[in-house]
Residue, then its C-alpha position, 0 to 999 in steps of 0.5 A: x576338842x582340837x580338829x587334829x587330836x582324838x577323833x571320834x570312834x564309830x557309833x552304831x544302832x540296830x533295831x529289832x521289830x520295829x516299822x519303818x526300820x530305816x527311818x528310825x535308824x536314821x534318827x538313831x545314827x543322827x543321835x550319834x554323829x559325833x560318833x562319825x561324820x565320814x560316812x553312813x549306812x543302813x541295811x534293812x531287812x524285811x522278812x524276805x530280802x535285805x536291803x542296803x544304802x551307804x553313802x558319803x558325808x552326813x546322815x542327813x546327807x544320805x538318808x534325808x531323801x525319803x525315797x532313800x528310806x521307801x527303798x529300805x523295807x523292813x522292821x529289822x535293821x542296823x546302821x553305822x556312822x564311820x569315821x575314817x581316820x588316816x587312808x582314804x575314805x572309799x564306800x566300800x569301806x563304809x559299813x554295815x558290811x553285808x554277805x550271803x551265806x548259806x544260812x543267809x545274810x548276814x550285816x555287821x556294823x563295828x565300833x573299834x579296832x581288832x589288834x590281831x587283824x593283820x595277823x587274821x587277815x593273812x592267814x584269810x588270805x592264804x586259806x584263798x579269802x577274797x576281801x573287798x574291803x581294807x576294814x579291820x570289820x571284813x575279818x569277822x565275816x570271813x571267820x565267820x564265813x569258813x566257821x564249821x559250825x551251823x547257827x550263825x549264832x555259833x558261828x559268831x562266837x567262834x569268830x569272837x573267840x579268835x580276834x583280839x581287840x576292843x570293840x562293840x559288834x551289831x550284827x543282822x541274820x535273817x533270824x536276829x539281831x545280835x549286840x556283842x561287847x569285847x571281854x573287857x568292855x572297853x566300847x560301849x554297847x547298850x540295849x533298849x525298848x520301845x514298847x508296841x501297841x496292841x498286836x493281835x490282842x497282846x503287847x509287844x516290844x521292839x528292840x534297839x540296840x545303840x551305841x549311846x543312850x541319846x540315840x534311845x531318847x530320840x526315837x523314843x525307847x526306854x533304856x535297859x542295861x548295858x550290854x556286858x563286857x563279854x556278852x552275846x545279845x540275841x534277839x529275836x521274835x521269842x525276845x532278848x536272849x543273853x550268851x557269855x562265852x567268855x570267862x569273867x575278867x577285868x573290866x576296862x571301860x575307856x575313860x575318854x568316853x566321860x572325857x570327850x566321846x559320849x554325847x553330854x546327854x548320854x548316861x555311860x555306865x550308869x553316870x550322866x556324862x554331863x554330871x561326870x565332866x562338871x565334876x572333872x572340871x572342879x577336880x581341876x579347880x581344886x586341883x590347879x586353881x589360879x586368881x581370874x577373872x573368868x573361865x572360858x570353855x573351848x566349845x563344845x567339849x569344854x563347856x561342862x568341865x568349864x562349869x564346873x571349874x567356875x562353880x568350885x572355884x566363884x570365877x564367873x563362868x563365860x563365852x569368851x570364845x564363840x563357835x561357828x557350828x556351820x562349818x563343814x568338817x570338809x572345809x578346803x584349805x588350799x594354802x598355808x595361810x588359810x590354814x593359819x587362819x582356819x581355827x577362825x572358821x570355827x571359833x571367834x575371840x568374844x573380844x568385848x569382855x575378853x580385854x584386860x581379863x585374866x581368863x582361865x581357858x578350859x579344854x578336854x585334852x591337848x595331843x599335837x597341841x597346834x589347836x591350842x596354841x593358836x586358841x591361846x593365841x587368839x585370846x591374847x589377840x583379842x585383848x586376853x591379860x593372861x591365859x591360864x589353860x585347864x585340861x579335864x584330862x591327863x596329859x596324853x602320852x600314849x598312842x590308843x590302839x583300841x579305835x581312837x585315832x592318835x598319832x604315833x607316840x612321838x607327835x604327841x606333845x606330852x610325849x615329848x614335853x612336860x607341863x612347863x614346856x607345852x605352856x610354853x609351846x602353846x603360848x599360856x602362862x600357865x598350863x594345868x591338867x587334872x590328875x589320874x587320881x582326881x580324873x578317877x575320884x571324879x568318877x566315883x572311884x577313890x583313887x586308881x588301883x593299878x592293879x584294878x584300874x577299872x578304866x582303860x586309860x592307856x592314853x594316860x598311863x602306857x597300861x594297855x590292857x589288850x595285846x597291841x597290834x600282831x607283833x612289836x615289829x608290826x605295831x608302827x608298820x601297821x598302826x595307820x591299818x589299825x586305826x583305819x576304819x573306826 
């Protein structure tokens, strides 16, 4: 996927009972880095004291130290990878955020964005709350903070029952650990085990708590089930107990996740993303099929939509482009030249079977289109007879106001141009995009029912399934706010 297009939401993980908690949730984060590579952290708690580290940069950068983790104590815990996507990144931003109350402490990692926060976040102010942070996650504190109710528990669904958004919430109290999905479900949340030894003559189960299946194969535990849109988990040492205070209503999964997001190795909602983004990409061959002589994926993200554009089609499927996976995303481009040239640090023409070949070139999405154009570009510098582009996406016409970072609907190319015109733009003979129907029909679905879309796929369609941000005045005002932290 383009450097300056979607970035990714955040991803987090939480355990429940299980030793040497920090280690463990730093397996589990490195699962889920492509969730976030901004920032990291992880607050344990032992049974008496909790216990906390946030830094800067990579997992591995932050927790790859082992007297980090020995200062970690505890068999309870929740981690958070940020990714920041306008504003500075700061450490007191970079989650799990952590505050004493009466009935304790309290940790909160989050993955989306709340539309209301500006409007909470004055009215906190007013009332005399001092933040500490510019993240949308340091509202659920306070409401949780000036809440008459007594259980943290009750406390949280009152908070809950205020904010407006998408979102998927871990949270640690000295007594549990609590998963919270949004009422439509638009971020994911799932629920796993690992089963214990023998304790005391009797078998026992910790419990994780993640963002993505894939965090659950590396540290060994069994998946669940999903956590519900709408639902309150709760653990604790009398086990995993399920709360719905919200009135059932539509759910609204976001689409990206089978698109670009998940991890190829994770199942979302019951469907292995791998399998999901090879059927996508032989929507598109049937879809928008043209004479070749080889499809080649922009990597990583185009790699099994590529497949499966090859597999519908017989095009012979190949690496015409060769990732770099040893550049850091904080690579310093100083000049305008090096920024011409930087898509070169991270991806290579395969010139030798490249010249003289009509290449099907297969991407996840266009937004700015900068990215693509100079792919197509380089293709043809490396020889390319014709480029025809492939995007196992619909065009992406609308800003995402529930955790995605997008630009202001005017820098979006689609926005902008039809089909035509972005091929010419970016430089491609042709330029093809999968239909809404065929994205949809690729995931099971026979065709989308506006009325039940199923999906949130405002980025597509403009349909946006929660309010957006405060008021109509405040939607471009606030939007970099918005979309800060996750």
């Amino acid at each position: 996927m383009e450097q300056d297009k979607l970035h990714e939401e955040c991803g987090v993980f939480g355990l429940w009972s299980v030793p040497d908690a920090a280690a463990v949730t730093a397996l589990g984060l490195h699962a889920l880095q492509h969730r976030g590579q901004e920032a990291s952290g992880i607050v344990t708690f032992d049974g008496a004291r909790f216990h906390s580290h946030k830094g800067m940069g990579l997992v591995g950068d932050n927790f790859g130290d082992a007297k980090v983790i020995a200062s970690l104590p505890g068999s309870h815990s929740v981690g958070h990878n940020r990714y920041a996507t306008t504003g500075d990144t700061v450490l007191r931003n970079v989650q799990p955020l952590y505050a004493d109350f009466e009935f304790g402490g309290l940790a909160v990692a989050h993955n989306g964005n709340l539309t209301n926060a500006h409007t909470l976040r004055r009215a906190l102010v007013r009332r005399g709350c001092l933040f500490q942070s510019t993240t949308d996650t340091e509202v659920f504190i306070h409401l949780i903070a000036i809440s008459l109710y007594s259980t943290v528990v009750d406390r949280l669904i009152d908070a809950l029952k205020q904010v407006v958004g998408a979102y998927s919430i871990i949270a640690l109290s000295n007594e549990s650990l609590m998963g919270v999905r949004d009422p439509l479900g638009v971020r994911p949340l799932i629920l796993g085990k690992i089963n214990r030894s023998a304790e005391g003559g009797r078998l026992g189960n910790s419990w994780v708590l993640a963002s993505e299946t894939c965090a659950l194969d590396i540290v060994g535990a069994e998946f669940v089930r999903d956590v519900e849109p709408g639902e309150i988990i709760v653990i604790n040492d009398q086990g995993v107990h399920s709360i719905k205070p919200f009135g059932r209503q539509q759910e609204r999964f976001c689409v990206f996740e089978y698109i670009y997001f998940a991890r190829p190795d994770s199942v979302v909602e019951g469907m292995p993303v791998y399998e999901a983004r090879k059927r996508i990409g032989a929507e598109l061959a049937r879809e928008s099929g043209v004479p070749a002589d080889m499809v080649v994926p922009v990597p990583d993200s185009g790699v099994p939509a590529a497949m499966g554009y090859a597999a519908e089609s017989g095009i012979p499927f190949e690496f015409g482009i060769i990732r770099n996976h040893y550049v850091g995303r904080t690579f310093i481009e100083p000049t305008e030249h090096i920024r011409n040239l930087g898509v070169k640090l991270k991806h290579s023409a395969n010139r030798a079977i490249l010249e003289g070949k009509r290449v099907v070139l297969v991407d996840d999405s266009i937004v700015r289109g900068t990215t693509s154009k100079k792919i197509v570009e380089m293709m043809r510098q490396a020889g390319a007879a014709e480029v025809h582009m492939r995007i196992s996406s619909p065009p992406t016409t609308h800003s995402c106001f529930y955790g995605i970072d997008t630009p202001e609907r005017g820098k979006l190319l689609a926005a902008r141009h039809d089909v035509h015109e972005m091929a010419k733009l970016i430089g491609a003979d042709t330029l093809a995009f999968v239909s809404l129907g065929g994205l949809y029909r690729a995931l099971g679905k026979p065709s989308r029912d506006p009325a039940q879309p199923h999906y949130c796929d405002a980025c597509f369609t403009g349909d946006y399934p929660i309010p957006l941000p405060d008021t109509s005045e405040d939607v471009g005002r606030h939007l970099s706010y918005l979309v800060e932290e996750h």
